[in-house]
GUMARLO-887423 format. One line per field, with one value per residue (C-alpha): residue in one letter; x, z, y; residue number from 1. Coordinates in steps of 0.5 Angstrom, whole numbers. Example, Ala and Ser with C-alpha at 12.3 -4.5 7.8 and 13.67 -1.06 7.14 Angstrom:
residues 2
res <- (A, S) .
u <- (25, 27) .
w <- (16, 14) .
v <- (-9, -2) .
n <- (1, 2) .
This chain:
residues 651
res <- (X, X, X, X, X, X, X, X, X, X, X, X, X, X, X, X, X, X, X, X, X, X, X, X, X, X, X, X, X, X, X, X, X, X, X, X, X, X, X, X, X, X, X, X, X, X, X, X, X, X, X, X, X, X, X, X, X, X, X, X, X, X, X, X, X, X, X, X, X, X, X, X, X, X, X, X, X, X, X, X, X, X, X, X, X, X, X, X, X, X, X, X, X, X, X, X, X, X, X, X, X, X, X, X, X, X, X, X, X, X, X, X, X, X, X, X, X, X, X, X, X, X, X, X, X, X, X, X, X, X, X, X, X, X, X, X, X, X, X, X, X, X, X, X, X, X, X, X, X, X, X, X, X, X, X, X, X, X, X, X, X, X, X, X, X, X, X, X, X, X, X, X, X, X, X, X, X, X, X, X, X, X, X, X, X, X, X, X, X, X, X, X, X, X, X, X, X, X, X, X, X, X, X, X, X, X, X, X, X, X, X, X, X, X, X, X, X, X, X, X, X, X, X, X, X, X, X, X, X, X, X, X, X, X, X, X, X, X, X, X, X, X, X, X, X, X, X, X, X, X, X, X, X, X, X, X, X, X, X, X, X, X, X, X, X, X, X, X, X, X, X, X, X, X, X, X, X, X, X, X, X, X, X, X, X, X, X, X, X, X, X, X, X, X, X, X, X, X, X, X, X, X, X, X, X, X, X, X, X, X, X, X, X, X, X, X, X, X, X, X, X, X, X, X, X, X, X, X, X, X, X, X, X, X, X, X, X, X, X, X, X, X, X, X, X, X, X, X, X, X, X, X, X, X, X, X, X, X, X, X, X, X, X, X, X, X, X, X, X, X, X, X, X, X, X, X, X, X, X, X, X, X, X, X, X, X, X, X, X, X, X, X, X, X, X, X, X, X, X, X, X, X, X, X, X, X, X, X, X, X, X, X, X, X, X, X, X, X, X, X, X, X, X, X, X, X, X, X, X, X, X, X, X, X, X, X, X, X, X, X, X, X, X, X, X, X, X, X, X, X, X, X, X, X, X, X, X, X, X, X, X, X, X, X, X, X, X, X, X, X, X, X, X, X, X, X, X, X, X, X, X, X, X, X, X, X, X, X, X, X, X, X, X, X, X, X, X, X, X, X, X, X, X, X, X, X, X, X, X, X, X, X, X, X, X, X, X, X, X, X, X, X, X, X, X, X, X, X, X, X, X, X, X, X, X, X, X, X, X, X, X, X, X, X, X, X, X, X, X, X, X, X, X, X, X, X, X, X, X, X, X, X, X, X, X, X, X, X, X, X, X, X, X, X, X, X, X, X, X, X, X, X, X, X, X, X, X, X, X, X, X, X, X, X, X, X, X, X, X, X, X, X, X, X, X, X, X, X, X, X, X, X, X, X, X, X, X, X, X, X, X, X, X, X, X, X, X, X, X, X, X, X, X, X, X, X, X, X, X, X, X, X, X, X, X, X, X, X, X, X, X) .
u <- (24, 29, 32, 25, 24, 30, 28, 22, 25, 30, 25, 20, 25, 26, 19, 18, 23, 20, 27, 34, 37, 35, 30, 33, 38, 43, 47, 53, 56, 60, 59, 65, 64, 68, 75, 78, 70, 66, 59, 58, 51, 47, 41, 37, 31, 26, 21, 15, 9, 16, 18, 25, 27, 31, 37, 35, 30, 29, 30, 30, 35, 38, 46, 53, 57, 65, 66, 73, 77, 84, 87, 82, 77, 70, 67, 61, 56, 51, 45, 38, 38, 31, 25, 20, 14, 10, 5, 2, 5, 2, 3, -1, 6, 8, 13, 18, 18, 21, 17, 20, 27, 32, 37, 43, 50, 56, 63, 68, 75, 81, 87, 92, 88, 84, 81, 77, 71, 69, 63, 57, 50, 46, 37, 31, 26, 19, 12, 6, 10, 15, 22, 29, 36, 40, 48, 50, 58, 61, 68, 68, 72, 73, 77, 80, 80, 73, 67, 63, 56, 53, 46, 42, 39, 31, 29, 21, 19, 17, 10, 9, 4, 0, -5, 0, -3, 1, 4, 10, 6, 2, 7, 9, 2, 2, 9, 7, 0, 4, 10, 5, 3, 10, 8, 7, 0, -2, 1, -3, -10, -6, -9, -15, -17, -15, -18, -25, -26, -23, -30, -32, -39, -44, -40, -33, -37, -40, -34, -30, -36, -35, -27, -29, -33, -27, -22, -27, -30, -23, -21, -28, -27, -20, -22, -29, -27, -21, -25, -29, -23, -20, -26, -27, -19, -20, -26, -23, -17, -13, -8, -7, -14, -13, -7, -10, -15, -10, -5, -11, -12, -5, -4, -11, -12, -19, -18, -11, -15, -20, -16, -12, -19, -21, -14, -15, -22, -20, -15, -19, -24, -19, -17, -23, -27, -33, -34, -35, -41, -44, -52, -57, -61, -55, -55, -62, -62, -56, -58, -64, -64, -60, -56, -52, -52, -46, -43, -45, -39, -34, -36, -34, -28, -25, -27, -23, -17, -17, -19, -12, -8, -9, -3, 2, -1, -3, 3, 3, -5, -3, 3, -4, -8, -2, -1, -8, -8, -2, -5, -9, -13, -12, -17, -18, -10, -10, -15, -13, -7, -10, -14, -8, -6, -12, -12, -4, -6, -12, -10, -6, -12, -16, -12, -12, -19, -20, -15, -20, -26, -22, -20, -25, -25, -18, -23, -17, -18, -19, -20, -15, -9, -14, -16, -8, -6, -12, -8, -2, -6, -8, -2, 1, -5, -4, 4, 2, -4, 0, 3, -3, -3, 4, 3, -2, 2, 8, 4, 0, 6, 1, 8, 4, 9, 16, 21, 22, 14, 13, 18, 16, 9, 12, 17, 12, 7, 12, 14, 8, 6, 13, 11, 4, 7, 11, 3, 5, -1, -7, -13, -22, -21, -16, -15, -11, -3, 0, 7, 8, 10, 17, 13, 11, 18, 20, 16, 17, 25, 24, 19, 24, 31, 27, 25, 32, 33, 29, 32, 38, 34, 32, 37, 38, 41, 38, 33, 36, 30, 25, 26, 19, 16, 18, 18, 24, 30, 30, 24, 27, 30, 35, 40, 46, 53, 58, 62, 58, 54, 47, 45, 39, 38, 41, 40, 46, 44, 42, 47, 44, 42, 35, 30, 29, 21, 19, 23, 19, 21, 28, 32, 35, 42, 42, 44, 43, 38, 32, 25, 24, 26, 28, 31, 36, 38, 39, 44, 47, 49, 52, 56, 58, 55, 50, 43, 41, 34, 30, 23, 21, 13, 12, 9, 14, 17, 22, 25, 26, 30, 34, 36, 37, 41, 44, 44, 47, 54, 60, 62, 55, 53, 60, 59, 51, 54, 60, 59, 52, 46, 40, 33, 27, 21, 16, 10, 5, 5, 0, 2, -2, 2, 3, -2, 5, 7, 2, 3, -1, -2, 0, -5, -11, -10, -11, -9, -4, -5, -2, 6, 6, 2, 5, 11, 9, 7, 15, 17, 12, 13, 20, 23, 17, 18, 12, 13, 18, 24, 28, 33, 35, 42, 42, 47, 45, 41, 37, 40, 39, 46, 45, 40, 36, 36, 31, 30, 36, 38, 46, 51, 56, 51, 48, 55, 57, 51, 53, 60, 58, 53, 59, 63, 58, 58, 66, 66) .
w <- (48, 43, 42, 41, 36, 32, 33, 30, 25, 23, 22, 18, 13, 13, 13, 5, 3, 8, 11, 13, 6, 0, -3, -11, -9, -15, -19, -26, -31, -36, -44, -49, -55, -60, -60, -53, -51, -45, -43, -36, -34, -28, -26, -21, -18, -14, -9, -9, -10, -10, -17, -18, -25, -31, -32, -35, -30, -28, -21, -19, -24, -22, -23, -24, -20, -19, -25, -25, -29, -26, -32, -38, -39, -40, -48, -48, -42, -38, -42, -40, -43, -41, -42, -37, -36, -38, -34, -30, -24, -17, -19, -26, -30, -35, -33, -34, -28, -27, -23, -21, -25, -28, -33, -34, -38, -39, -45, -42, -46, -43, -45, -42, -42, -35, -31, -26, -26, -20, -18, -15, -16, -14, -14, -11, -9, -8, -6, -5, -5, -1, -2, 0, -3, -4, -6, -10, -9, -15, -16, -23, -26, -33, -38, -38, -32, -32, -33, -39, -40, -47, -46, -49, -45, -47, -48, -48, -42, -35, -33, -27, -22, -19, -16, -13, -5, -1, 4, 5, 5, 10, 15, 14, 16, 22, 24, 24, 27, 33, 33, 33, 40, 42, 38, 41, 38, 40, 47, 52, 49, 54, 60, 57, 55, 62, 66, 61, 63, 70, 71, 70, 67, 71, 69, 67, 62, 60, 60, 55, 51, 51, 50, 45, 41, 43, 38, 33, 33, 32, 27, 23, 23, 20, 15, 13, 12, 8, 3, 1, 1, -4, -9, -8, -10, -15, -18, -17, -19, -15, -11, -8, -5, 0, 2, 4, 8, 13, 12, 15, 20, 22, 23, 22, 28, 29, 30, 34, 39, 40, 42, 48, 50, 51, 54, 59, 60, 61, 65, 70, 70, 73, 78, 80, 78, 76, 71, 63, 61, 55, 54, 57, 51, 46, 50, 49, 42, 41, 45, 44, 48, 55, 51, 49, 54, 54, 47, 46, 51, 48, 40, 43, 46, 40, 35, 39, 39, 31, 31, 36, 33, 26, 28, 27, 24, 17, 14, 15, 13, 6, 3, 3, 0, -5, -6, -9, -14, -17, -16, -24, -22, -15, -11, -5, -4, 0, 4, 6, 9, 13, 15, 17, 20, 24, 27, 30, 32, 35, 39, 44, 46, 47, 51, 55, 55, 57, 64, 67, 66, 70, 76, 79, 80, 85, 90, 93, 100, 99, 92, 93, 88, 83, 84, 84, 78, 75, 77, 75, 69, 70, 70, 64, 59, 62, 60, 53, 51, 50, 45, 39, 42, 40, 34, 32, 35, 30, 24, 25, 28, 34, 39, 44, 47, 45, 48, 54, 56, 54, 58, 63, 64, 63, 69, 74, 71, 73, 79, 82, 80, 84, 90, 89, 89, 95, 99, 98, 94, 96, 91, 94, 92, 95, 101, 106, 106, 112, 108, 102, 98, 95, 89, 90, 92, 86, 81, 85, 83, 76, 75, 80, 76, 69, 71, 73, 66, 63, 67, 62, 56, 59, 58, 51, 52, 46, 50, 44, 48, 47, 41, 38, 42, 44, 40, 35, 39, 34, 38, 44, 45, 52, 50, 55, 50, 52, 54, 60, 57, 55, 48, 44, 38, 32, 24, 19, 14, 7, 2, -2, -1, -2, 5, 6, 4, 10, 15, 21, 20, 23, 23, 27, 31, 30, 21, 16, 10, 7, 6, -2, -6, -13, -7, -5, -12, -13, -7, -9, -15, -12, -7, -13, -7, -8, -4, 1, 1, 6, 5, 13, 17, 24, 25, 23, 30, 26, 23, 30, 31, 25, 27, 34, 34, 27, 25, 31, 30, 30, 24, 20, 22, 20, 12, 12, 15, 11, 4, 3, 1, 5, 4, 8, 5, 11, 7, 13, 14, 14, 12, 6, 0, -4, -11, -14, -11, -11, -15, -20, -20, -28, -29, -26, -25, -18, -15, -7, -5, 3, 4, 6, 1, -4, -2, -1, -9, -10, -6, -11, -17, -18, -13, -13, -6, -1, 6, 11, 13, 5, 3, -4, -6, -12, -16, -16, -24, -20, -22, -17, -16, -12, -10, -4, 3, 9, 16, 19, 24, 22, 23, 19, 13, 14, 13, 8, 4, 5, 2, -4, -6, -5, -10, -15, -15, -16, -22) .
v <- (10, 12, 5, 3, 8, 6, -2, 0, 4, -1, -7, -2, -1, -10, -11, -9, -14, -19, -20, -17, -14, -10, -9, -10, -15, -16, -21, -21, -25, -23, -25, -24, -20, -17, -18, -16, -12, -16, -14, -15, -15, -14, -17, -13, -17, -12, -14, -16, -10, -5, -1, 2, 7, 7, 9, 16, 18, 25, 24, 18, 14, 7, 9, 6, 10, 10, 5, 3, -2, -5, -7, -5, 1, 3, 3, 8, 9, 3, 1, -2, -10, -10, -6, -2, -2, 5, 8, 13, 15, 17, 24, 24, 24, 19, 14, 8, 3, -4, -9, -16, -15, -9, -11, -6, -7, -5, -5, -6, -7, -11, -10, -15, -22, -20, -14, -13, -8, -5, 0, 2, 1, 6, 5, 7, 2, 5, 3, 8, 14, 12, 10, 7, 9, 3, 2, -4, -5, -11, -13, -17, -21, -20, -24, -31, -32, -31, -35, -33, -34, -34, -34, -29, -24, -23, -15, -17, -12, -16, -16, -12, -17, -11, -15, -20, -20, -14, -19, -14, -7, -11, -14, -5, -4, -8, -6, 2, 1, -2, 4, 9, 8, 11, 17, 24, 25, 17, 16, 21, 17, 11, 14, 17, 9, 7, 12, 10, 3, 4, 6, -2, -5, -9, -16, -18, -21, -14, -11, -16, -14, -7, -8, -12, -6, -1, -4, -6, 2, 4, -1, 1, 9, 8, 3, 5, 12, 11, 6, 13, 17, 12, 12, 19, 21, 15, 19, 27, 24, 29, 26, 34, 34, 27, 31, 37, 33, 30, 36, 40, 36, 36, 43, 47, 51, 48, 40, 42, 48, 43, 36, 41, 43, 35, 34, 39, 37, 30, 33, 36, 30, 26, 31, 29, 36, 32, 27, 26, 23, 24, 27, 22, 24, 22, 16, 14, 16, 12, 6, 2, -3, -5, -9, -4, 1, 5, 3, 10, 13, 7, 10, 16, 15, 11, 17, 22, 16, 16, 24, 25, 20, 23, 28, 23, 17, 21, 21, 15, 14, 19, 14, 9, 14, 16, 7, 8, 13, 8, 1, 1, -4, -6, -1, -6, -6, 0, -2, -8, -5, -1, -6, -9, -3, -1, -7, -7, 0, -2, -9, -5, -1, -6, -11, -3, -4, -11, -10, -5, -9, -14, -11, -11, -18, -17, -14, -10, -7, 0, 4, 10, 7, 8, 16, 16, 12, 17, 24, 21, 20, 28, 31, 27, 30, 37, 37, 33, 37, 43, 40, 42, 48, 48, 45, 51, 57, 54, 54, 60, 64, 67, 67, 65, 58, 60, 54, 57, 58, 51, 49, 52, 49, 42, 42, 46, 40, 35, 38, 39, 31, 30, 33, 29, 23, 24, 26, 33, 34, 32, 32, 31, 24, 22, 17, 20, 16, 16, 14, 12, 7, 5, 4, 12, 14, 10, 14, 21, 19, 19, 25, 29, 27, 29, 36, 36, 33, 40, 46, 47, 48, 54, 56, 53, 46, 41, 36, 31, 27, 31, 34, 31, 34, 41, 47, 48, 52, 57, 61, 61, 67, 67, 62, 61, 60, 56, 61, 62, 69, 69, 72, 72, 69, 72, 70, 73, 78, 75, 74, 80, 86, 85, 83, 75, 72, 70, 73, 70, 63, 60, 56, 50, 52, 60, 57, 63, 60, 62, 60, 61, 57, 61, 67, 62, 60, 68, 67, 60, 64, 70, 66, 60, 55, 49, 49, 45, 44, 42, 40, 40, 43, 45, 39, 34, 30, 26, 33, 36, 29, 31, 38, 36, 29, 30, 37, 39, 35, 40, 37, 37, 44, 45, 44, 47, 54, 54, 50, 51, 55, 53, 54, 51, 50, 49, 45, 46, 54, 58, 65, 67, 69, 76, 75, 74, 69, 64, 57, 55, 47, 46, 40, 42, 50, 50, 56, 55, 61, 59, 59, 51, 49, 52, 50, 42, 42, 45, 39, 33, 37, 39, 34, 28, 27, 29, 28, 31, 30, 31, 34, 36, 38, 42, 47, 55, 53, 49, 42, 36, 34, 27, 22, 25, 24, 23, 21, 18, 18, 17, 23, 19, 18, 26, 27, 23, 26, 33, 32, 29, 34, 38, 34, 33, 41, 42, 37) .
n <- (1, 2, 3, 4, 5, 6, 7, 8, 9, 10, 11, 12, 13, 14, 15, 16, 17, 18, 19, 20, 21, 22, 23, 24, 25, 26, 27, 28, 29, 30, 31, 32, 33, 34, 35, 36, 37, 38, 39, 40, 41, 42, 43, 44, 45, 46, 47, 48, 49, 50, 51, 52, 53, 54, 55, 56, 57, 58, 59, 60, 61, 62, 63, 64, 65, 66, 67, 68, 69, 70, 71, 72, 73, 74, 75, 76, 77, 78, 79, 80, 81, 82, 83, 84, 85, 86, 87, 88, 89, 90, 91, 92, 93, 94, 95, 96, 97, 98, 99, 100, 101, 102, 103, 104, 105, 106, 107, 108, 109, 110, 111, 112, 113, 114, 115, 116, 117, 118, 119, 120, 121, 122, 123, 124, 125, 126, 127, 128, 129, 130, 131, 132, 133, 134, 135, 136, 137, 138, 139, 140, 141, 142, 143, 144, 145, 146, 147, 148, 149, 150, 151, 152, 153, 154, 155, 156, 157, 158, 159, 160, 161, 162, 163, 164, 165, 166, 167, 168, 169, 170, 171, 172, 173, 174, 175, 176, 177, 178, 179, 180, 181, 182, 183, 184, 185, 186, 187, 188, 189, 190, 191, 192, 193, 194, 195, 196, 197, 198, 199, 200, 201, 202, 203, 204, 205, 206, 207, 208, 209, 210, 211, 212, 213, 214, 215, 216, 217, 218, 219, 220, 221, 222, 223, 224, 225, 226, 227, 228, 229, 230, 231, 232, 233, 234, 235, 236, 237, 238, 239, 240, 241, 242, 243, 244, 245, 246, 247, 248, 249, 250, 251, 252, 253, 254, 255, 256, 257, 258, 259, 260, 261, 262, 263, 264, 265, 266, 267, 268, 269, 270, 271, 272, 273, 274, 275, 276, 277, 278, 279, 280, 281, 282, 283, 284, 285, 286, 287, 288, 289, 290, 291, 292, 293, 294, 295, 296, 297, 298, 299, 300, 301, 302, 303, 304, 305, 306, 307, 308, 309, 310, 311, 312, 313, 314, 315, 316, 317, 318, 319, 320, 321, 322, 323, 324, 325, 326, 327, 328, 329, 330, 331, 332, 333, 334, 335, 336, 337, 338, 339, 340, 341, 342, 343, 344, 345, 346, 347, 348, 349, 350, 351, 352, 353, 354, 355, 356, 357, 358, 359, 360, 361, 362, 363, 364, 365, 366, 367, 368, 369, 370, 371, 372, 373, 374, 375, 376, 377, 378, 379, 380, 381, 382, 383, 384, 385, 386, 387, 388, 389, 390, 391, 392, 393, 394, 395, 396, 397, 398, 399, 400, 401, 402, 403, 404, 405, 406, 407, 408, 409, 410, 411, 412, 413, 414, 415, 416, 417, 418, 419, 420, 421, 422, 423, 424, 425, 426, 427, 428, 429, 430, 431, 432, 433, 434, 435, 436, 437, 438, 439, 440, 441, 442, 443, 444, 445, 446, 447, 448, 449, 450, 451, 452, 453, 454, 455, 456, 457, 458, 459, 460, 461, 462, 463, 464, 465, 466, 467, 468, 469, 470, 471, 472, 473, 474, 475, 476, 477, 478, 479, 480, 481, 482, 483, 484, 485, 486, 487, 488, 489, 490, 491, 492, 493, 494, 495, 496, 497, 498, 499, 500, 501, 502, 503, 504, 505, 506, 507, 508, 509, 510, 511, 512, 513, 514, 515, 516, 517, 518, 519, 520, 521, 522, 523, 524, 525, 526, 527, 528, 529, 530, 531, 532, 533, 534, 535, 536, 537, 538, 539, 540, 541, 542, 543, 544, 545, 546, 547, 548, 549, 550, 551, 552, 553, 554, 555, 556, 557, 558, 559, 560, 561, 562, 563, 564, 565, 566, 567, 568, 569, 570, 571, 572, 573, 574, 575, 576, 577, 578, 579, 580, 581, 582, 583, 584, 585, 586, 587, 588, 589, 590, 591, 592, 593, 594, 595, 596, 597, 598, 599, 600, 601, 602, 603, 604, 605, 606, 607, 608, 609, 610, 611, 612, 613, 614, 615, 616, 617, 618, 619, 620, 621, 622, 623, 624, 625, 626, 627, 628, 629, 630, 631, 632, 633, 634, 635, 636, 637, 638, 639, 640, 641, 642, 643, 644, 645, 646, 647, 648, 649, 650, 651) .
């Protein structure tokens, strides 16, 4: 699974560019100016349907970095040749952004005949509110061994070709509409769809036909309901209302109580307690004809697979909201791509859909491998249901599934599925087995060896592999050292006097840190330390990935105890804040009166990001001392990243 995921990932970030590379990939040549003075110009050629900055930007700014001249020296700083385009950004402020080509220079005095410049180029390259961070390494020649060009470099401002059709942002699309099914949010609707049309229809012919209509009423609630988000966010102008929506359905106690209440009815349904259907009134209401018998069940079953799915796929749904609000113009852009999306999402459900529809025509003697494959199905919905529960426990801080309760549930629901498949277990359905099949026993070796697997991260082993879906290990509270002592979790008092905001929170591997911004500035500036800011949520599977796979490397945790000041801002929290410390939207007035949205409007506003994991290394004034960093799973670059927030602040 986790090389899968990375795969994915990996082809993800390539897609954009159409290949394996960079998104802006560069060139030089050198012009000779006054006297021993030469101009080396780079030329950045950016991908289609993708921006990167000047050289002055607040945030984002392209950068020559470590610039360095072997036999000559540096007249003056880089400067833009070309012009960039002016306009409105996805967050209503003016901007300055290349499309299609960056043109940079640099003087460089030479001063024995020949030099050699070398250095780094840093951009970002960014879409719809997501970006890509890329390094440039050159070595130029410089000066009589060098060939020069005299060609004049135009300053005429490149047109950006906004409307170009979006063949990267959809092959993205595609790519992510398959990834989701491994999500954690996404993959227990497998079964739900198999138990479904296992039921079969009166002919395979019918059956198609409903397969069919599945993956179209998935493919149409994604679509058409994002068409009218897009025109309505167009009219209200306010990207922060379409990002309300999917952050409520996300962390909200509501949607999360209500989709592990279906989890655990459709569990107890294929335990075999009775049977879903839908109201025959509803039925008659919605099928006019004997045609379509039925298709009311297959639209029910799609919604609850889009409405589930919203969990994991709504960052994803958000950055084509967020593409919309830039397009200028190209409105059907994001539309188009989540179509794209929602079709790659949809066929692997269909292809589901169509397989029950068939076997009916194996016409196997005996029906009880399908009540079994049913209970299997039924204990896996059990164990992947509690994580909405989870997820609402998280952000409402109701302590009802710490990590070791949730633990629990999963290995006694993955041994009792153990002892089911060894014949142990027995349900009403079930046909009796006088010995089982090397295929049970198969599986039974596999579910036993991964409730092996759990039983240490009772006692606060880290589960690397199932961080994405359990609880953070900061709400557990028996932990064995690695002395062989138990402890409770503890969190060092704060570097001032004064009692820390939000003192409920915690954070990953028993770190000190805090979870307002400005008192974490205060404590950086008493300690003369930088900040680590960590834009993170309850609900973030990829940042339970960071903080277990890559925080925890000795050498990381290291730097973050002991170099920097950390602060987590959780931007899905629900606690409600104090009357003097509510945010005000400076555009629109709007008041955040709740921690997690006051803080995602800190992360867009003073950081112009907006999903999560990001991180942020600032000075205690509160100044950004490098580019930012985000989901990756590399410890070396997370290390990397952290030493030169570091050396950027002893400067």
């Amino acid at each position: 699974m986790k090389k899968i995921m990375t795969m994915l990932a990996a082809l993800l970030v390539s897609a954009a560019a159409f290949a394996q590379g960079q998104l802006v990939t560069w060139s030089s040549h050198v012009e000779k100016g006054e006297g021993d003075v030469y101009k080396v110009i780079f030329t950045g050629k950016v991908a289609e349907g993708y921006h990167t900055y000047t050289l002055t930007d607040e945030f984002s700014a392209t950068d020559l970095m470590d610039a360095d001249v072997d036999g000559g020296e540096l007249v003056g700083d880089p400067y833009e040749v070309s012009t960039p385009v002016e306009e409105t950004d996805e967050y209503g402020d003016l901007a300055k952004h290349y499309y299609n080509e960056i043109i940079i220079a640099q003087d460089v005095m030479v001063n024995d005949g020949n030099a050699t410049f070398t250095g780094t180029i840093f951009t970002n390259a960014c879409t719809g509110g997501a970006c890509k961070a890329e390094y440039y390494d050159f070595n130029v020649k410089i000066g009589n061994a060098a060939e020069t060009v005299a060609e004049a470099i135009t300053e005429e401002p490149v047109p950006a070709q906004k409307t170009a059709f979006p063949w990267g942002l959809i092959l993205q699309a595609i790519l992510w509409g398959f990834a989701m099914l491994l999500t954690p949010c996404v993959f227990p609707m497998v079964p739900m769809t198999v138990s479904f049309f296992l039921k079969g229809s009166e002919s395979v012919a019918q059956g198609r036909f409903k397969a069919g209509m599945y993956g179209l009423f998935i493919v149409l609630l994604y679509t058409l309901p994002i068409a009218l988000l897009i025109v309505i966010t167009r009219i209200i102008g306010g990207e922060s209302v379409t990002a309300d929506i999917f952050n409520w359905i996300a962390t909200h106690w509501l949607p999360n109580i209500l989709f592990f209440i279906i989890f655990m009815v459709f569990a107890a349904s294929f335990f075999g307690a009775f049977e879903i259907t839908l109201p025959q009134s509803l039925v008659n209401k919605s099928d006019k004809g004997s045609d379509k018998k039925g298709l009311a069940g297959v639209f029910f079953m799609a919604l609850t697979l889009v409405l589930v799915s919203f969990s994991c796929t709504g960052p994803i749904v958000g950055n084509v909201l967020i593409q919309a609000t830039s397009s200028n113009g190209a409105w059907w852009i994001p539309i188009v791509t989540m179509l794209a999306f929602s079709i790659a999402f949809a066929l692997p459900f269909t292809l589901l859909a169509f397989f029950p529809s068939l076997l009916k025509d194996l016409k196997k003697s005996g029906g009880g491998w399908l009540n079994t494959v049913k209970v299997v199905m039924g204990f896996i919905e059990v164990a992947l249901g509690f994580k909405f529960l989870s997820m609402a426990d998280q952000t409402y801080h109701w302590g009802l599934l710490d990590r070791e309760i949730y633990l629990a549930i999963w290995i006694v629901t993955f041994a009792l599925l153990g002892f089911y498949l060894l014949g142990k277990l027995k349900f009403a359905h079930d046909d009796d087995v006088p010995h089982i099949s090397v295929t049970r026993l198969s599986l039974a070796i596999v579910v036993f060896s991964f409730v092996v697997y759990m039983v240490p991260g009772m006692w606060g082993a880290p589960l690397s592999g199932l961080s994405g879906y359990l609880p953070p290990i900061s709400t557990q509270d028996y932990i064995l050292s690695p002395g062989g002592t138990a402890n409770v979790v503890t969190v060092d008092a704060p570097a001032k006097s004064e009692a820390k905001k939000y003192d409920f929170l915690h954070l990953p591997h028993n770190l000190d840190g805090y979870f307002d911004l400005e008192q974490g500035l205060e404590a950086a500036k008493e300690l003369g330390k930088p900040v680590f800011v960590d834009v993170t949520g309850h609900a973030c599977v990829n940042c339970r990935e960071m903080e277990q796979r890559v925080w925890s490397d000795p050498a990381a945790l290291d730097i973050l105890r002991n170099e920097y000041v950390i602060v987590a801002l959780y931007v899905d929290d629900k606690h409600k804040l104090d009357k003097e410390d509510w945010v005000t939207d400076a555009e629109t007035g709007k008041v955040y009166k709740d921690l997690g949205r006051a803080n995602s409007y800190i992360a867009r506003e003073r950081f112009n990001v907006n999903a999560q994991p990001n991180y942020i290394l600032l000075s205690p004034d509160g100044e950004i001392l490098v580019p930012t960093h985000s989901y990756d799973l590399s410890v070396e670059n997370f290390i990397n990243f952290l030493n030169s927030g570091v050396e950027a602040y002893k400067k």
